[in-house]
C-alpha positions as CSV (number, residue, x, y, z in Angstrom):
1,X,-9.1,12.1,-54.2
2,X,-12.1,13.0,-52.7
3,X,-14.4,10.3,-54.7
4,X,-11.7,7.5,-53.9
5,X,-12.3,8.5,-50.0
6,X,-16.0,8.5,-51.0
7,X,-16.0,5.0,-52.0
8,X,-13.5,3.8,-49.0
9,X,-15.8,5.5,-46.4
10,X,-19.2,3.1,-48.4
11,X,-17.0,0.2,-48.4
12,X,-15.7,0.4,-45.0
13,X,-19.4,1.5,-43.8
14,X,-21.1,-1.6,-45.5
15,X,-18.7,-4.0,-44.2
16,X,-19.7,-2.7,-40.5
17,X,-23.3,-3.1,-41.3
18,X,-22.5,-6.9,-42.9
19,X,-20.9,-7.2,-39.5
20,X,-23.6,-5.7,-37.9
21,X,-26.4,-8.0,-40.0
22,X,-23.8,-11.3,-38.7
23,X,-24.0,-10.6,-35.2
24,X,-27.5,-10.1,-35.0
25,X,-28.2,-13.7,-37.0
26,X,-25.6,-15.6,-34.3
27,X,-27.4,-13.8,-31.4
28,X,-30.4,-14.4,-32.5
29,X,-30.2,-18.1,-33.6
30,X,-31.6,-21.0,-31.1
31,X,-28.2,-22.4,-30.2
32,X,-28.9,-26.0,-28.6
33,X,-26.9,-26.5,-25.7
34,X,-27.0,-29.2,-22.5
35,X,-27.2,-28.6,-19.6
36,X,-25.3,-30.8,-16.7
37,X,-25.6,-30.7,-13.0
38,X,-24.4,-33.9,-10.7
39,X,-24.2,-33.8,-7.0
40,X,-22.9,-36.8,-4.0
41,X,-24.5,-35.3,-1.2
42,X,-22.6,-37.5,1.4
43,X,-19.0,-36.7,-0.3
44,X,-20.1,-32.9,-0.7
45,X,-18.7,-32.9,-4.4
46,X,-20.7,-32.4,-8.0
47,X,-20.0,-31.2,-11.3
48,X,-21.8,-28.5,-13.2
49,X,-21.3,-28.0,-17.0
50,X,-23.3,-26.5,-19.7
51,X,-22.0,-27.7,-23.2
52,X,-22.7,-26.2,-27.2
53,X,-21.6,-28.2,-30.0
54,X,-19.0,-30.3,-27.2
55,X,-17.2,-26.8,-26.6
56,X,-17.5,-26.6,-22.4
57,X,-19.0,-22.9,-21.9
58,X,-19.1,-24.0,-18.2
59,X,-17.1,-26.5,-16.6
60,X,-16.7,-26.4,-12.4
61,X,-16.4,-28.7,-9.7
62,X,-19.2,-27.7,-7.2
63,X,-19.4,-27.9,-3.0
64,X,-21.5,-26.6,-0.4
65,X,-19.3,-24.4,1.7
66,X,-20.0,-22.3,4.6
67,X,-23.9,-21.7,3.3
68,X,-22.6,-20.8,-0.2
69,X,-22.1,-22.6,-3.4
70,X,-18.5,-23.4,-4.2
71,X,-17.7,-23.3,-8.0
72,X,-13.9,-24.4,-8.8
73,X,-12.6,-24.2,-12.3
74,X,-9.5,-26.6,-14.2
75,X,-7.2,-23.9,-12.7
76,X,-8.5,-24.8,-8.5
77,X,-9.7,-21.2,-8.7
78,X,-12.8,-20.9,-6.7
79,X,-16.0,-18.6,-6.7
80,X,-18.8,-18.3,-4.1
81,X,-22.4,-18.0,-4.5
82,X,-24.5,-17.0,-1.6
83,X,-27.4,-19.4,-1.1
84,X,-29.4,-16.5,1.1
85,X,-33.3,-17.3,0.9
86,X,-34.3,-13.6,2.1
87,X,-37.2,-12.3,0.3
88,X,-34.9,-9.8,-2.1
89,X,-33.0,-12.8,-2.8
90,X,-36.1,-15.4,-3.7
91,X,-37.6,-12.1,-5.8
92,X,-35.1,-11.4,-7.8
93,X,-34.1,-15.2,-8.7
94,X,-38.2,-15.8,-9.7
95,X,-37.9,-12.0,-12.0
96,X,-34.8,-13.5,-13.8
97,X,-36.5,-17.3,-14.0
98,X,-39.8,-16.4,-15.4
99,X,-38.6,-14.2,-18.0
100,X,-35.8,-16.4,-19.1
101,X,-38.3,-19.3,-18.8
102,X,-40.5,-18.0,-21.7
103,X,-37.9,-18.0,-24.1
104,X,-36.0,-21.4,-23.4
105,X,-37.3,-24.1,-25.2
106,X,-36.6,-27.4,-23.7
107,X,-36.0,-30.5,-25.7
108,X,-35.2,-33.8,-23.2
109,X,-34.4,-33.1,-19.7
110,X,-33.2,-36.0,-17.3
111,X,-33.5,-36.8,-14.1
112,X,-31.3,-39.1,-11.7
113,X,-31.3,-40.0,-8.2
114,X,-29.4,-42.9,-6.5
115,X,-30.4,-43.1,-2.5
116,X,-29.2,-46.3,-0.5
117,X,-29.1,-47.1,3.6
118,X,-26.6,-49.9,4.3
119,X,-28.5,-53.4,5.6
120,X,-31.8,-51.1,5.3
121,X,-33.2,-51.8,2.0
122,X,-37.0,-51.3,2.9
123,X,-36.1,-47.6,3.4
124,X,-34.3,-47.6,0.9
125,X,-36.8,-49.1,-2.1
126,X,-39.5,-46.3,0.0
127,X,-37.5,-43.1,-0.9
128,X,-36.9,-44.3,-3.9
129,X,-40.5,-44.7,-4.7
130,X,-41.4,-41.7,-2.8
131,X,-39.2,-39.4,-5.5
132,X,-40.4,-41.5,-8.5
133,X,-43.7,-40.2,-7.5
134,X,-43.1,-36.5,-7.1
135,X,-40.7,-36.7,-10.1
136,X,-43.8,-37.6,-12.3
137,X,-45.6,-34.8,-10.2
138,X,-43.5,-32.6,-10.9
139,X,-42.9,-33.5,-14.9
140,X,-46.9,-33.5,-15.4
141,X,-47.0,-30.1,-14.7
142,X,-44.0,-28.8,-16.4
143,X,-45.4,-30.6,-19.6
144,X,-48.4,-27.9,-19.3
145,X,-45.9,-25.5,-19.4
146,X,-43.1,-26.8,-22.1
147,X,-45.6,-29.4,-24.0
148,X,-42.2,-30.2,-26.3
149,X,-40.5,-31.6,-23.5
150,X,-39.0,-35.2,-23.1
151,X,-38.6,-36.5,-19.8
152,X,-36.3,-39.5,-18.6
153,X,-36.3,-40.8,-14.7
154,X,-33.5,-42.9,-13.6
155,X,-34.3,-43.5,-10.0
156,X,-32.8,-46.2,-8.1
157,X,-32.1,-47.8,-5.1
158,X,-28.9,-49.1,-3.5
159,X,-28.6,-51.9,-1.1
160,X,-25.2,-52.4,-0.1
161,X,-24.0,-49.0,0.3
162,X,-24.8,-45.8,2.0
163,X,-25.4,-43.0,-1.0
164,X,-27.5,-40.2,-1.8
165,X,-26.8,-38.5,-5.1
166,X,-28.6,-36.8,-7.6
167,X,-28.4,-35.5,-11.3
168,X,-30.3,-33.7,-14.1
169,X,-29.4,-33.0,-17.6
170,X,-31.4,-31.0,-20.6
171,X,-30.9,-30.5,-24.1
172,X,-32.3,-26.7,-24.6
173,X,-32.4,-24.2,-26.7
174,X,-31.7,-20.3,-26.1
175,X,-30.5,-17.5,-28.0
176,X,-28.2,-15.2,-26.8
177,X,-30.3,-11.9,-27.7
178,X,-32.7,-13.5,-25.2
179,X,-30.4,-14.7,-22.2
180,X,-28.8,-11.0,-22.6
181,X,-32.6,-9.3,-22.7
182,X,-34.3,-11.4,-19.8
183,X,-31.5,-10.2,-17.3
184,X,-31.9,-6.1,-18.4
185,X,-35.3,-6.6,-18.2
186,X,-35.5,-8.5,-15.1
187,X,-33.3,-5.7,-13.8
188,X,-35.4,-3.5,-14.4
189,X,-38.4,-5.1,-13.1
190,X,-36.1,-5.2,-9.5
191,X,-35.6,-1.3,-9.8
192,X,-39.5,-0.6,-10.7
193,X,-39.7,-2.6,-7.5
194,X,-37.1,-0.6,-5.7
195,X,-38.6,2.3,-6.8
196,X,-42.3,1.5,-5.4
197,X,-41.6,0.0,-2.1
198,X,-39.6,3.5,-1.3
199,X,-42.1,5.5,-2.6
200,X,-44.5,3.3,-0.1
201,X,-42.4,3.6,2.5
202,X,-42.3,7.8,2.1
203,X,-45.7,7.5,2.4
204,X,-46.1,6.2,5.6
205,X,-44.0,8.7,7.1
């Protein structure tokens, strides 16, 4: 009796650790995954979606309401994002970005922008330019950062219509293990923070 329970308990204990071995393969895999944000600034209405192997793991309808970020999902439920630009706020958002940054590897990212002034075409050929310019800016130095990356522009002016709208998309690749570990440890770089501007503040008392 004893040596059949023996040899349940190793069975059932090596299955966990196969289990165990799994999960620790799938989170640490590169999953590829793209990455889609559109916005009409004059009709106040975007999408935002962020697909893996065409399975939607984000999927909203997006607005600027009342100085937040709307998100609305399939069901019309909505969320709100705060778009404060205090100090905590900017710190936090850069601890989360430059940790997370190191481990993404990007693949193609692409850029659109459609600006147009009715009857005004000179302006509207000039912004157009304008963004072409600081969107090759702003590419040369990201390519000293992620020398992998692919970049497409699509920038282009409208004559007949009054539009502004703009898109991005990127193909990257990020492992779960990693997404998971640069928010604990950007947590905890916000709590060493906490923990030193009180201990500053104590002192000047």
């Amino acid at each position: 009796m004893n040596k059949n329970n023996s040899l349940t308990n190793n069975s059932l204990m090596s299955f966990l650790y196969a289990i165990l071995i799994v999960l620790l393969v799938i989170f640490s895999v590169q999953l590829t995954m793209r990455l889609k944000v559109f916005f009409n600034i004059k009709n106040n209405t975007g999408k935002l979606q962020l697909k893996f192997i065409n399975i939607k793991i984000l999927d909203y309808k997006i607005s600027l309401q009342n100085q937040c970020l709307c998100l609305t999902n399939k069901k019309g439920k909505n969320k709100y994002l705060p778009l404060e630009l205090n100090q905590q706020s900017i710190q936090n958002y850069n601890d989360f970005e430059s940790i997370l940054f190191r481990k993404i590897y990007f693949k193609t990212m692409a850029i659109y922008f459609n600006f147009g002034i009715k009857s005004n075409a000179f302006a509207s050929a000039m912004i157009c330019g304008y963004v072409d310019v600081f969107s090759k800016i702003f590419y040369s130095i990201f390519k000293t950062k992620k020398s992998e990356l692919i970049m497409q522009l699509k920038i282009f002016p409208s004559f007949n219509n009054n539009v502004i709208k703009f898109g991005f998309k990127a193909k990257i690749s990020l492992s779960v293990l990693d997404f998971i570990w640069s928010f604990i440890e950007a947590n905890l770089t916000k709590q060493v923070r906490s923990l030193k501007y009180k201990e500053n503040d104590d002192a000047r008392k």
